[in-house]
Biopython code that builds the backbone (N, CA, C, O; Angstrom):
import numpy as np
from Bio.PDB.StructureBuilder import StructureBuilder

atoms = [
    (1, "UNK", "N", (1.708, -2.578, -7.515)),
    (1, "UNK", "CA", (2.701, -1.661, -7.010)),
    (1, "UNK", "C", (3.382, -0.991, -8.201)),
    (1, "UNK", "O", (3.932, -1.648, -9.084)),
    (2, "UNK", "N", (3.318, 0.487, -8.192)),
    (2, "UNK", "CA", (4.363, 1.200, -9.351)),
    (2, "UNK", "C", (5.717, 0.522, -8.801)),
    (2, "UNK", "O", (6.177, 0.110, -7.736)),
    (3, "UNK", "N", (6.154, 0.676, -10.413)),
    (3, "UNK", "CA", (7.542, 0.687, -10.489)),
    (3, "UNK", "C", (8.721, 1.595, -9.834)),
    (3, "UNK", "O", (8.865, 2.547, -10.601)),
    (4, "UNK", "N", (9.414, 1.683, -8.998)),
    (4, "UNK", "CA", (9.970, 2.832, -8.998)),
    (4, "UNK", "C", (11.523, 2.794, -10.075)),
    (4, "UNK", "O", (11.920, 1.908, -10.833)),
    (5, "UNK", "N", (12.106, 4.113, -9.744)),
    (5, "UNK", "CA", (12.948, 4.846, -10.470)),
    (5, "UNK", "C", (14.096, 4.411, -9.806)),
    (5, "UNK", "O", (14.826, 3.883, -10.645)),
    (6, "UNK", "N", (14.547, 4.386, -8.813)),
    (6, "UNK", "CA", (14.985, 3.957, -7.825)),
    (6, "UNK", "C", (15.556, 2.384, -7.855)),
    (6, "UNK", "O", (14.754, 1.476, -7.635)),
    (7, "UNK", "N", (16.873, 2.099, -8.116)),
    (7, "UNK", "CA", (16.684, 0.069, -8.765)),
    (7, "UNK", "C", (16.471, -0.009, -6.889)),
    (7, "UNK", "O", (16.839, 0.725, -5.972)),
    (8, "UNK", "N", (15.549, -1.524, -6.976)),
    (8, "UNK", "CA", (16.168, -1.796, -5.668)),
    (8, "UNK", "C", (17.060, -3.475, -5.794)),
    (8, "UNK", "O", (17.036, -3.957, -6.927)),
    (9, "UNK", "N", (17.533, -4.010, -5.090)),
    (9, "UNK", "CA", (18.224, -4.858, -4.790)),
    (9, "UNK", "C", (17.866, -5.964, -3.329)),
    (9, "UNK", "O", (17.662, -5.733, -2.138)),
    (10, "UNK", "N", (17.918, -7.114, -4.091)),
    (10, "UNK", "CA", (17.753, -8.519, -2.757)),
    (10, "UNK", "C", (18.957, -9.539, -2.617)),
    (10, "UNK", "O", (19.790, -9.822, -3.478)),
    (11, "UNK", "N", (18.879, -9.879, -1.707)),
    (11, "UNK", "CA", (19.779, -10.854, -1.485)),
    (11, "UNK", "C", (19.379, -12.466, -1.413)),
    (11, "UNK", "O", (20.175, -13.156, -0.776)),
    (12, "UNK", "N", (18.739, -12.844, -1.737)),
    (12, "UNK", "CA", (17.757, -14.109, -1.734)),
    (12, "UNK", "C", (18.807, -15.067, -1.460)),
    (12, "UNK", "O", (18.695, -15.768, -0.454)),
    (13, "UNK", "N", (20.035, -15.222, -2.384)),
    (13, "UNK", "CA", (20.698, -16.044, -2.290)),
    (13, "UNK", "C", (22.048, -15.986, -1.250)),
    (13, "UNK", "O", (22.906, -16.868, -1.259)),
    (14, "UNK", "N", (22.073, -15.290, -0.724)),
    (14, "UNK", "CA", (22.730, -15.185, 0.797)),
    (14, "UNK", "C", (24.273, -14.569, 0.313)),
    (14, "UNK", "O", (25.056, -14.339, 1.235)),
    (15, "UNK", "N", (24.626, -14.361, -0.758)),
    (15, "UNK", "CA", (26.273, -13.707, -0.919)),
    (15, "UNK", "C", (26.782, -13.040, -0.098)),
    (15, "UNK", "O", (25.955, -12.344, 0.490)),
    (16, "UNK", "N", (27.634, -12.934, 0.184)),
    (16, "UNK", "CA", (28.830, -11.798, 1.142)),
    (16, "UNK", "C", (28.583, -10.452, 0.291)),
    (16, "UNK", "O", (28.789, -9.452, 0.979)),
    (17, "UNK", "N", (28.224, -10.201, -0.927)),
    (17, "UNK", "CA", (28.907, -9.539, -1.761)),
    (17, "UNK", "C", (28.193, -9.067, -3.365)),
    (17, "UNK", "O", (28.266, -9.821, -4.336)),
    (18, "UNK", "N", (27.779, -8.234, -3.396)),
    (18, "UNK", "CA", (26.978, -8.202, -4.839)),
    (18, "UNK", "C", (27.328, -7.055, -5.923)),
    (18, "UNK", "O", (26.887, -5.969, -5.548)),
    (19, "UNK", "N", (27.680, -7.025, -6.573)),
    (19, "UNK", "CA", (28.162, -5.845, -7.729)),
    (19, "UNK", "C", (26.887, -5.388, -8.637)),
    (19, "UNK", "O", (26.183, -5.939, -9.484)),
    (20, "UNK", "N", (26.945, -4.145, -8.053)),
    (20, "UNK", "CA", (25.753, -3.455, -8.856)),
    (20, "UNK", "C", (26.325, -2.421, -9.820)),
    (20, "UNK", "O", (27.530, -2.199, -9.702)),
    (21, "UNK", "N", (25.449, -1.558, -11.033)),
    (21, "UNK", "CA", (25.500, -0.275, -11.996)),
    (21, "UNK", "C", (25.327, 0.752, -11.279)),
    (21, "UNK", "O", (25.494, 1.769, -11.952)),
    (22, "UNK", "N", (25.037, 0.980, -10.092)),
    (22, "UNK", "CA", (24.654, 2.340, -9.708)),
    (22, "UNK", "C", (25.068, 2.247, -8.470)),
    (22, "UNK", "O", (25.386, 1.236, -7.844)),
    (23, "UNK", "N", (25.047, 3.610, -8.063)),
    (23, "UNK", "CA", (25.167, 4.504, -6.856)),
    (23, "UNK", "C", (24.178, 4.552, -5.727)),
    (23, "UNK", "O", (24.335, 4.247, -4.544)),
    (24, "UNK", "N", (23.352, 4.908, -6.226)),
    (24, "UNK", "CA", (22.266, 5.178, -5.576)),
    (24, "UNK", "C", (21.488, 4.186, -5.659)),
    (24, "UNK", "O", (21.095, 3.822, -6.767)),
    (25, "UNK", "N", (21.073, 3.491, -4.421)),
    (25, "UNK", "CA", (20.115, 2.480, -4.776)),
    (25, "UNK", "C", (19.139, 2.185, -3.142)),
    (25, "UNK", "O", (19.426, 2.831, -2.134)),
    (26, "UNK", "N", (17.932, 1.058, -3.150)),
    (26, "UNK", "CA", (17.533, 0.551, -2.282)),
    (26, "UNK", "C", (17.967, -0.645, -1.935)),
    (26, "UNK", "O", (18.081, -1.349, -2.938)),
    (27, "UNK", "N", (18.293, -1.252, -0.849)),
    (27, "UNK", "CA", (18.445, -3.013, -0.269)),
    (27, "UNK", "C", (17.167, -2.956, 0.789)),
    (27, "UNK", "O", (16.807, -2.228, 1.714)),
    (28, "UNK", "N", (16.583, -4.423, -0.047)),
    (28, "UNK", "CA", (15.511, -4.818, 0.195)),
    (28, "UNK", "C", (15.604, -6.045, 1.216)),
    (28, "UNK", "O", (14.630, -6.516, 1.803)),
    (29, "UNK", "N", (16.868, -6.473, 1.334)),
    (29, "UNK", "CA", (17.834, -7.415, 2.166)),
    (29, "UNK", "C", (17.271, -8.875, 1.190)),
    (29, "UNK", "O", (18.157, -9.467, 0.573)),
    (30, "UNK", "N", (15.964, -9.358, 1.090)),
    (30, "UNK", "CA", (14.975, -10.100, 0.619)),
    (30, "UNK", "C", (13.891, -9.960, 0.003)),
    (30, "UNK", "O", (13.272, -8.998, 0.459)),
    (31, "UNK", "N", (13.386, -10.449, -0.793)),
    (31, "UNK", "CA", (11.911, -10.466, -1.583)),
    (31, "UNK", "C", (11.008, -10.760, -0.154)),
    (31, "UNK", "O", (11.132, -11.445, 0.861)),
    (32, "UNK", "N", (9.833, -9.615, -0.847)),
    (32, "UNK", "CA", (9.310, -10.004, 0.240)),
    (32, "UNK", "C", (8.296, -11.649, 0.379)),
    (32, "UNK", "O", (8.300, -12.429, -0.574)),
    (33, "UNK", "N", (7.761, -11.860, 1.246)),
    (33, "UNK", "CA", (7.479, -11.532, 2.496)),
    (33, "UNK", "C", (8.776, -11.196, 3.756)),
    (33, "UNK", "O", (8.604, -10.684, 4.863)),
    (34, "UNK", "N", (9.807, -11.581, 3.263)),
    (34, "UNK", "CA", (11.243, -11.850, 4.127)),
    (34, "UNK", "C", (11.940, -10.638, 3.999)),
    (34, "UNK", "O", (12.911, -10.399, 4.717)),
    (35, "UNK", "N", (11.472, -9.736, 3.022)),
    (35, "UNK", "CA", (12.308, -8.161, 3.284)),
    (35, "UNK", "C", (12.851, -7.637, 4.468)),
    (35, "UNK", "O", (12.213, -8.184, 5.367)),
    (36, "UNK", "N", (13.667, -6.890, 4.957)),
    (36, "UNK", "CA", (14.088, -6.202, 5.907)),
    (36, "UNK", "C", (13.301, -4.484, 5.371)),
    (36, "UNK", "O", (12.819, -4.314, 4.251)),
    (37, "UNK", "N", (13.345, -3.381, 6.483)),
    (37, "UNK", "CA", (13.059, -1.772, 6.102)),
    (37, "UNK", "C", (13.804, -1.774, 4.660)),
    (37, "UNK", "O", (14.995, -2.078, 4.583)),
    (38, "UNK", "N", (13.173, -1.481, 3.728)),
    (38, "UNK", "CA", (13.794, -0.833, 2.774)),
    (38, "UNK", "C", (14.703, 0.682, 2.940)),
    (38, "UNK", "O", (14.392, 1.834, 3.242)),
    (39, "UNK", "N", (16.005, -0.030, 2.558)),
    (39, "UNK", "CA", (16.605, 1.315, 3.071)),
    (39, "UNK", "C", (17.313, 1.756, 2.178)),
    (39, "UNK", "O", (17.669, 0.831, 1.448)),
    (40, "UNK", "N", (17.823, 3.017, 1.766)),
    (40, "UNK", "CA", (18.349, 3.814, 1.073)),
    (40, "UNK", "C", (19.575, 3.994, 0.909)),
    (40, "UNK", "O", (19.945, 5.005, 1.505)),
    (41, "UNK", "N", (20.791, 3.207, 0.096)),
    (41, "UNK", "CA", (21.472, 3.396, 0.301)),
    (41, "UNK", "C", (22.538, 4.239, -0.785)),
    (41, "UNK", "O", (22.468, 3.970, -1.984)),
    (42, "UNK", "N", (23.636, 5.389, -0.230)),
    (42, "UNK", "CA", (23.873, 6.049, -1.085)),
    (42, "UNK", "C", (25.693, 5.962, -0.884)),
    (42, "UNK", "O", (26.294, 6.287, 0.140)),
    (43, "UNK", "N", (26.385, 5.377, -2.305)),
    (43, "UNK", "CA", (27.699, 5.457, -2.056)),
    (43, "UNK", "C", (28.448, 6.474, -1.637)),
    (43, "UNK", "O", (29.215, 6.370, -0.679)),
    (44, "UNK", "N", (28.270, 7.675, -2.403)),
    (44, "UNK", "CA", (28.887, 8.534, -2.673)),
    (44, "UNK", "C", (29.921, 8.504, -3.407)),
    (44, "UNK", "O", (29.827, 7.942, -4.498)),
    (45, "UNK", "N", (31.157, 9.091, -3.010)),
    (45, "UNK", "CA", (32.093, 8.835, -3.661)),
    (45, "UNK", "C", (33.303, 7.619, -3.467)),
    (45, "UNK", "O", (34.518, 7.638, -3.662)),
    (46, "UNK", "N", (32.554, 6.780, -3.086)),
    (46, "UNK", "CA", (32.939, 5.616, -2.503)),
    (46, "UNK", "C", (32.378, 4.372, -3.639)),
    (46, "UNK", "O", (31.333, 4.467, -4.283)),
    (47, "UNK", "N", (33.289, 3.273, -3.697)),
    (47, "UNK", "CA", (32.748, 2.617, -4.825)),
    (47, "UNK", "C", (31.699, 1.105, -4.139)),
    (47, "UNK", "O", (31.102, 0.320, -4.876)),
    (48, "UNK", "N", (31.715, 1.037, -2.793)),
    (48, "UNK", "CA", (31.242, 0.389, -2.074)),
    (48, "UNK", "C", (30.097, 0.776, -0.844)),
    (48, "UNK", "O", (29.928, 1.940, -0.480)),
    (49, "UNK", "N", (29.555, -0.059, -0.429)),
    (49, "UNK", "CA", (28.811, 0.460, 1.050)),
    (49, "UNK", "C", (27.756, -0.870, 1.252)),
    (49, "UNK", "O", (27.014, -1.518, 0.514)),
    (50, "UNK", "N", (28.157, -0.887, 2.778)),
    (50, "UNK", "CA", (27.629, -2.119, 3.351)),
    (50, "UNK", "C", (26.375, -1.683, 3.934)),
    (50, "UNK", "O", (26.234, -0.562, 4.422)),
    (51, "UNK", "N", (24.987, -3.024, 3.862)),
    (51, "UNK", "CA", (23.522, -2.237, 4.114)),
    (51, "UNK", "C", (23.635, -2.633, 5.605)),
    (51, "UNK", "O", (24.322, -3.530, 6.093)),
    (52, "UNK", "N", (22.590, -1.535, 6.377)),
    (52, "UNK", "CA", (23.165, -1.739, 7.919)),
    (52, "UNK", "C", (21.838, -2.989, 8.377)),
    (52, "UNK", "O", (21.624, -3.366, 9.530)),
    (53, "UNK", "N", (21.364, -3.281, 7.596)),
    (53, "UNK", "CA", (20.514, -4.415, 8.178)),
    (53, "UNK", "C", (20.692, -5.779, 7.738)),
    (53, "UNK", "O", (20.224, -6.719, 8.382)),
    (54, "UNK", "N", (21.277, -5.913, 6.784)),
    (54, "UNK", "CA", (21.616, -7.540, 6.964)),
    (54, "UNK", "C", (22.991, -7.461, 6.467)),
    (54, "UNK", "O", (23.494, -8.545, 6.171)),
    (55, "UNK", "N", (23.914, -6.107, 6.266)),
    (55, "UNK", "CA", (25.279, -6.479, 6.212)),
    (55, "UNK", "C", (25.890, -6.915, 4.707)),
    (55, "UNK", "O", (27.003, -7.410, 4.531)),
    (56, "UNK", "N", (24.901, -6.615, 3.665)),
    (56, "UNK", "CA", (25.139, -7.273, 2.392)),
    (56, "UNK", "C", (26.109, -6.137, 1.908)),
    (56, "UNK", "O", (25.676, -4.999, 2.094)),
    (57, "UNK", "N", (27.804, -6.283, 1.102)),
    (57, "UNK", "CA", (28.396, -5.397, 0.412)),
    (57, "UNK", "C", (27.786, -5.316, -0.591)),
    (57, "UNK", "O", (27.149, -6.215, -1.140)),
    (58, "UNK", "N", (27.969, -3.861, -1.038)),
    (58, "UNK", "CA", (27.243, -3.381, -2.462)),
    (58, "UNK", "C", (28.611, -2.743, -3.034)),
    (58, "UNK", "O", (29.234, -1.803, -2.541)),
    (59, "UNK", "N", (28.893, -3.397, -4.060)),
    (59, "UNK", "CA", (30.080, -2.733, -4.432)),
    (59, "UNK", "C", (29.547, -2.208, -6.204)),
    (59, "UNK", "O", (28.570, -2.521, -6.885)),
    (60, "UNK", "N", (30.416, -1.537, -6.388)),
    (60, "UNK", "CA", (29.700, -0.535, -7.874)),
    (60, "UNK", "C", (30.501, -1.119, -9.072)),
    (60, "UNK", "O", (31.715, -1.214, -8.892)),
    (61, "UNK", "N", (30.124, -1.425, -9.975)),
    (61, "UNK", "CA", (30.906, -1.781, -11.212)),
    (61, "UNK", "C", (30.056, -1.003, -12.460)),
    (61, "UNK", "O", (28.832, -1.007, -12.589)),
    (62, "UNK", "N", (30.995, -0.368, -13.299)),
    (62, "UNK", "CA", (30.594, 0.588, -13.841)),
    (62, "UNK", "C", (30.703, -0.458, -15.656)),
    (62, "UNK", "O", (30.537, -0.047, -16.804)),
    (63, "UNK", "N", (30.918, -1.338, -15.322)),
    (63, "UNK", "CA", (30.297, -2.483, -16.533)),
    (63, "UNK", "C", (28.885, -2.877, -16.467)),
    (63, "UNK", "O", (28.286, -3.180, -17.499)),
    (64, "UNK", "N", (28.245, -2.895, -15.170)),
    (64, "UNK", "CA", (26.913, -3.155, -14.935)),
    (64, "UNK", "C", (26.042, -1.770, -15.128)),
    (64, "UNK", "O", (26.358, -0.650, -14.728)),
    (65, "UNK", "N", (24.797, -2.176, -15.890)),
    (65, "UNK", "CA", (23.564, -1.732, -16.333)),
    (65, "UNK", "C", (22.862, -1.840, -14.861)),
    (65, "UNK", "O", (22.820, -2.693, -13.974)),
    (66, "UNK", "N", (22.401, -0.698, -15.040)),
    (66, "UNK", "CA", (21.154, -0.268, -13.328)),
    (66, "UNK", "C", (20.228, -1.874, -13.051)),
    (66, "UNK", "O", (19.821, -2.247, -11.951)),
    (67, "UNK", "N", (20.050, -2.679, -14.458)),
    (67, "UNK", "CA", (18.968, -3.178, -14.160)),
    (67, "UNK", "C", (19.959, -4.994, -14.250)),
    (67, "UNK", "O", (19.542, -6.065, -14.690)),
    (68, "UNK", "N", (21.370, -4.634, -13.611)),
    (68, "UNK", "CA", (21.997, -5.878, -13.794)),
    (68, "UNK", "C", (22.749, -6.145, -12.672)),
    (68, "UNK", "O", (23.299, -5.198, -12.109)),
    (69, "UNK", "N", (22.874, -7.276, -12.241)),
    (69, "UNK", "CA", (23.972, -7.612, -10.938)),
    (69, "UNK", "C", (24.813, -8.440, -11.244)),
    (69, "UNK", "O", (24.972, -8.885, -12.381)),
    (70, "UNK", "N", (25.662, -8.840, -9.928)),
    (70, "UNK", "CA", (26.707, -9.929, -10.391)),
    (70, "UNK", "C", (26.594, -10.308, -9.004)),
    (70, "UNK", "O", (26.652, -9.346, -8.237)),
    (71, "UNK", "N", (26.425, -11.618, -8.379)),
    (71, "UNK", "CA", (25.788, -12.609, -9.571)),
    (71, "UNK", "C", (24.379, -12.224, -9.670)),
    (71, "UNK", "O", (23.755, -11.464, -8.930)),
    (72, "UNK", "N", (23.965, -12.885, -10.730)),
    (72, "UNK", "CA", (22.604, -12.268, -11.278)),
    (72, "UNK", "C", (21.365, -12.780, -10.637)),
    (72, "UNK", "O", (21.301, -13.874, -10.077)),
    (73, "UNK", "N", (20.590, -12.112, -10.723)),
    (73, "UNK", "CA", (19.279, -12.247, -9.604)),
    (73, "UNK", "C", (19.436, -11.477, -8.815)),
    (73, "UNK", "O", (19.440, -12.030, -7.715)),
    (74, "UNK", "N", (19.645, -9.944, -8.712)),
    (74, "UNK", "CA", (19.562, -9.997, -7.094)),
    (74, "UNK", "C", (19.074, -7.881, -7.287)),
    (74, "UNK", "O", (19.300, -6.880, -6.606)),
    (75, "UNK", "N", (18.468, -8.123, -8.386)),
    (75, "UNK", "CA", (17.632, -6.826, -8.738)),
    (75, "UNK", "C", (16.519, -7.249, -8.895)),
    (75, "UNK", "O", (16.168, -8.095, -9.719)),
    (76, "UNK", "N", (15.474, -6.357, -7.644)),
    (76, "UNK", "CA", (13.970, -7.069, -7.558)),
    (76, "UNK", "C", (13.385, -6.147, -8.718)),
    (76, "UNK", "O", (13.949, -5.104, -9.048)),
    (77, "UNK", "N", (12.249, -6.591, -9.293)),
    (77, "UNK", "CA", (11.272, -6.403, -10.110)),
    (77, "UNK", "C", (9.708, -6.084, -9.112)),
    (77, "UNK", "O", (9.518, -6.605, -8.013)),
    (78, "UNK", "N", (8.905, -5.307, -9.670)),
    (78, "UNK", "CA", (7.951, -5.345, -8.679)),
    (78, "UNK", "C", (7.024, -5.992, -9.495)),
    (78, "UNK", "O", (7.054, -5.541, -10.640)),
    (79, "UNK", "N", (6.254, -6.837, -9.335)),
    (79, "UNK", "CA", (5.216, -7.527, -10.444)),
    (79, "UNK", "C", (3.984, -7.364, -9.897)),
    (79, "UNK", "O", (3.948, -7.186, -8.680)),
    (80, "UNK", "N", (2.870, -7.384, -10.564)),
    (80, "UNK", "CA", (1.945, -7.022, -9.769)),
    (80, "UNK", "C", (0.680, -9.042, -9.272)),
    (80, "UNK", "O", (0.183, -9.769, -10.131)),
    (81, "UNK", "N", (0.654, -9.115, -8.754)),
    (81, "UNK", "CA", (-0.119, -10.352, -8.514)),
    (81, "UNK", "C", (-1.027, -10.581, -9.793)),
    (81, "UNK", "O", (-1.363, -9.833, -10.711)),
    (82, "UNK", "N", (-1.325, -12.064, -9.458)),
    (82, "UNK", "CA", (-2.375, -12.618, -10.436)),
    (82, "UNK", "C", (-3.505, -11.856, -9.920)),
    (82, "UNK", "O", (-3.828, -11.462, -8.799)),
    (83, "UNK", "N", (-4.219, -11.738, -11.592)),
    (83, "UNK", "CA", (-5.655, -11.201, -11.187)),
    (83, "UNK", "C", (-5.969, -9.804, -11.513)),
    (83, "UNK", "O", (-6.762, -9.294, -12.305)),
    (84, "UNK", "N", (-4.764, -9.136, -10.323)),
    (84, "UNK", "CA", (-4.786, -7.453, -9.954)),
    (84, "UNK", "C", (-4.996, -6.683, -12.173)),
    (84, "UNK", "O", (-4.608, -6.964, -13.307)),
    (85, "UNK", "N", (-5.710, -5.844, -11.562)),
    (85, "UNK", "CA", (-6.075, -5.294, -13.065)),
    (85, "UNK", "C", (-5.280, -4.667, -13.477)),
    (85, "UNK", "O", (-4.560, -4.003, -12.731)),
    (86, "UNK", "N", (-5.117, -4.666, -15.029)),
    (86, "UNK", "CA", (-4.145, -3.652, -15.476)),
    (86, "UNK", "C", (-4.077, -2.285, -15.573)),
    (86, "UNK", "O", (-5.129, -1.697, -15.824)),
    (87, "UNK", "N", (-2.711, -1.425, -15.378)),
    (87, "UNK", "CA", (-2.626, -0.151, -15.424)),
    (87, "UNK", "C", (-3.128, 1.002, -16.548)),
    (87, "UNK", "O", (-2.916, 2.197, -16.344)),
]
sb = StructureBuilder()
sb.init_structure("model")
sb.init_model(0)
sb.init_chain("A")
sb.init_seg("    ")
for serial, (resi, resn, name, xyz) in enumerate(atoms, 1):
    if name == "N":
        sb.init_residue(resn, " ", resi, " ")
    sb.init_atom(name, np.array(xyz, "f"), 0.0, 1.0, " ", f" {name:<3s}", serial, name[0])
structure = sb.get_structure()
């Protein structure tokens, strides 16, 4: 799977609550196989916004790096399986 441009975000560990670097982002609700629709979510000018499928707050902290959360873990990576050939 390409990488996208786009961070996305999981909730694996069940928080009320996760502080992300950006605005614009995807909630993946879970890694998959347990993902919810990947959905798109966009603050605006709002420093928060709740995902409408499993309810996780995304709140914005402008100390966090796109590719960092609080608490940590909860920016998915796409990796590609064992085996699969390289790009």
């Amino acid at each position: 799977m390409a990488q996208s441009l786009v961070p996305h975000y999981v909730n694996d560990i069940g928080v009320n609550r996760i502080k992300i670097g950006v605005k614009e982002f995807q909630c993946m609700g879970a890694s998959p196989p347990q993902d919810h629709p990947h959905v798109y979510l966009d603050m605006g000018s709002d420093n928060e916004v709740i995902c409408p499928y499993c309810s996780t707050l995304y709140v914005y902290d402008v100390a966090l790096a796109p590719t960092e959360s609080d608490p940590d873990g909860c920016v998915y990576v796409a990796t590609a399986p064992a085996g699969a050939p390289a790009a």
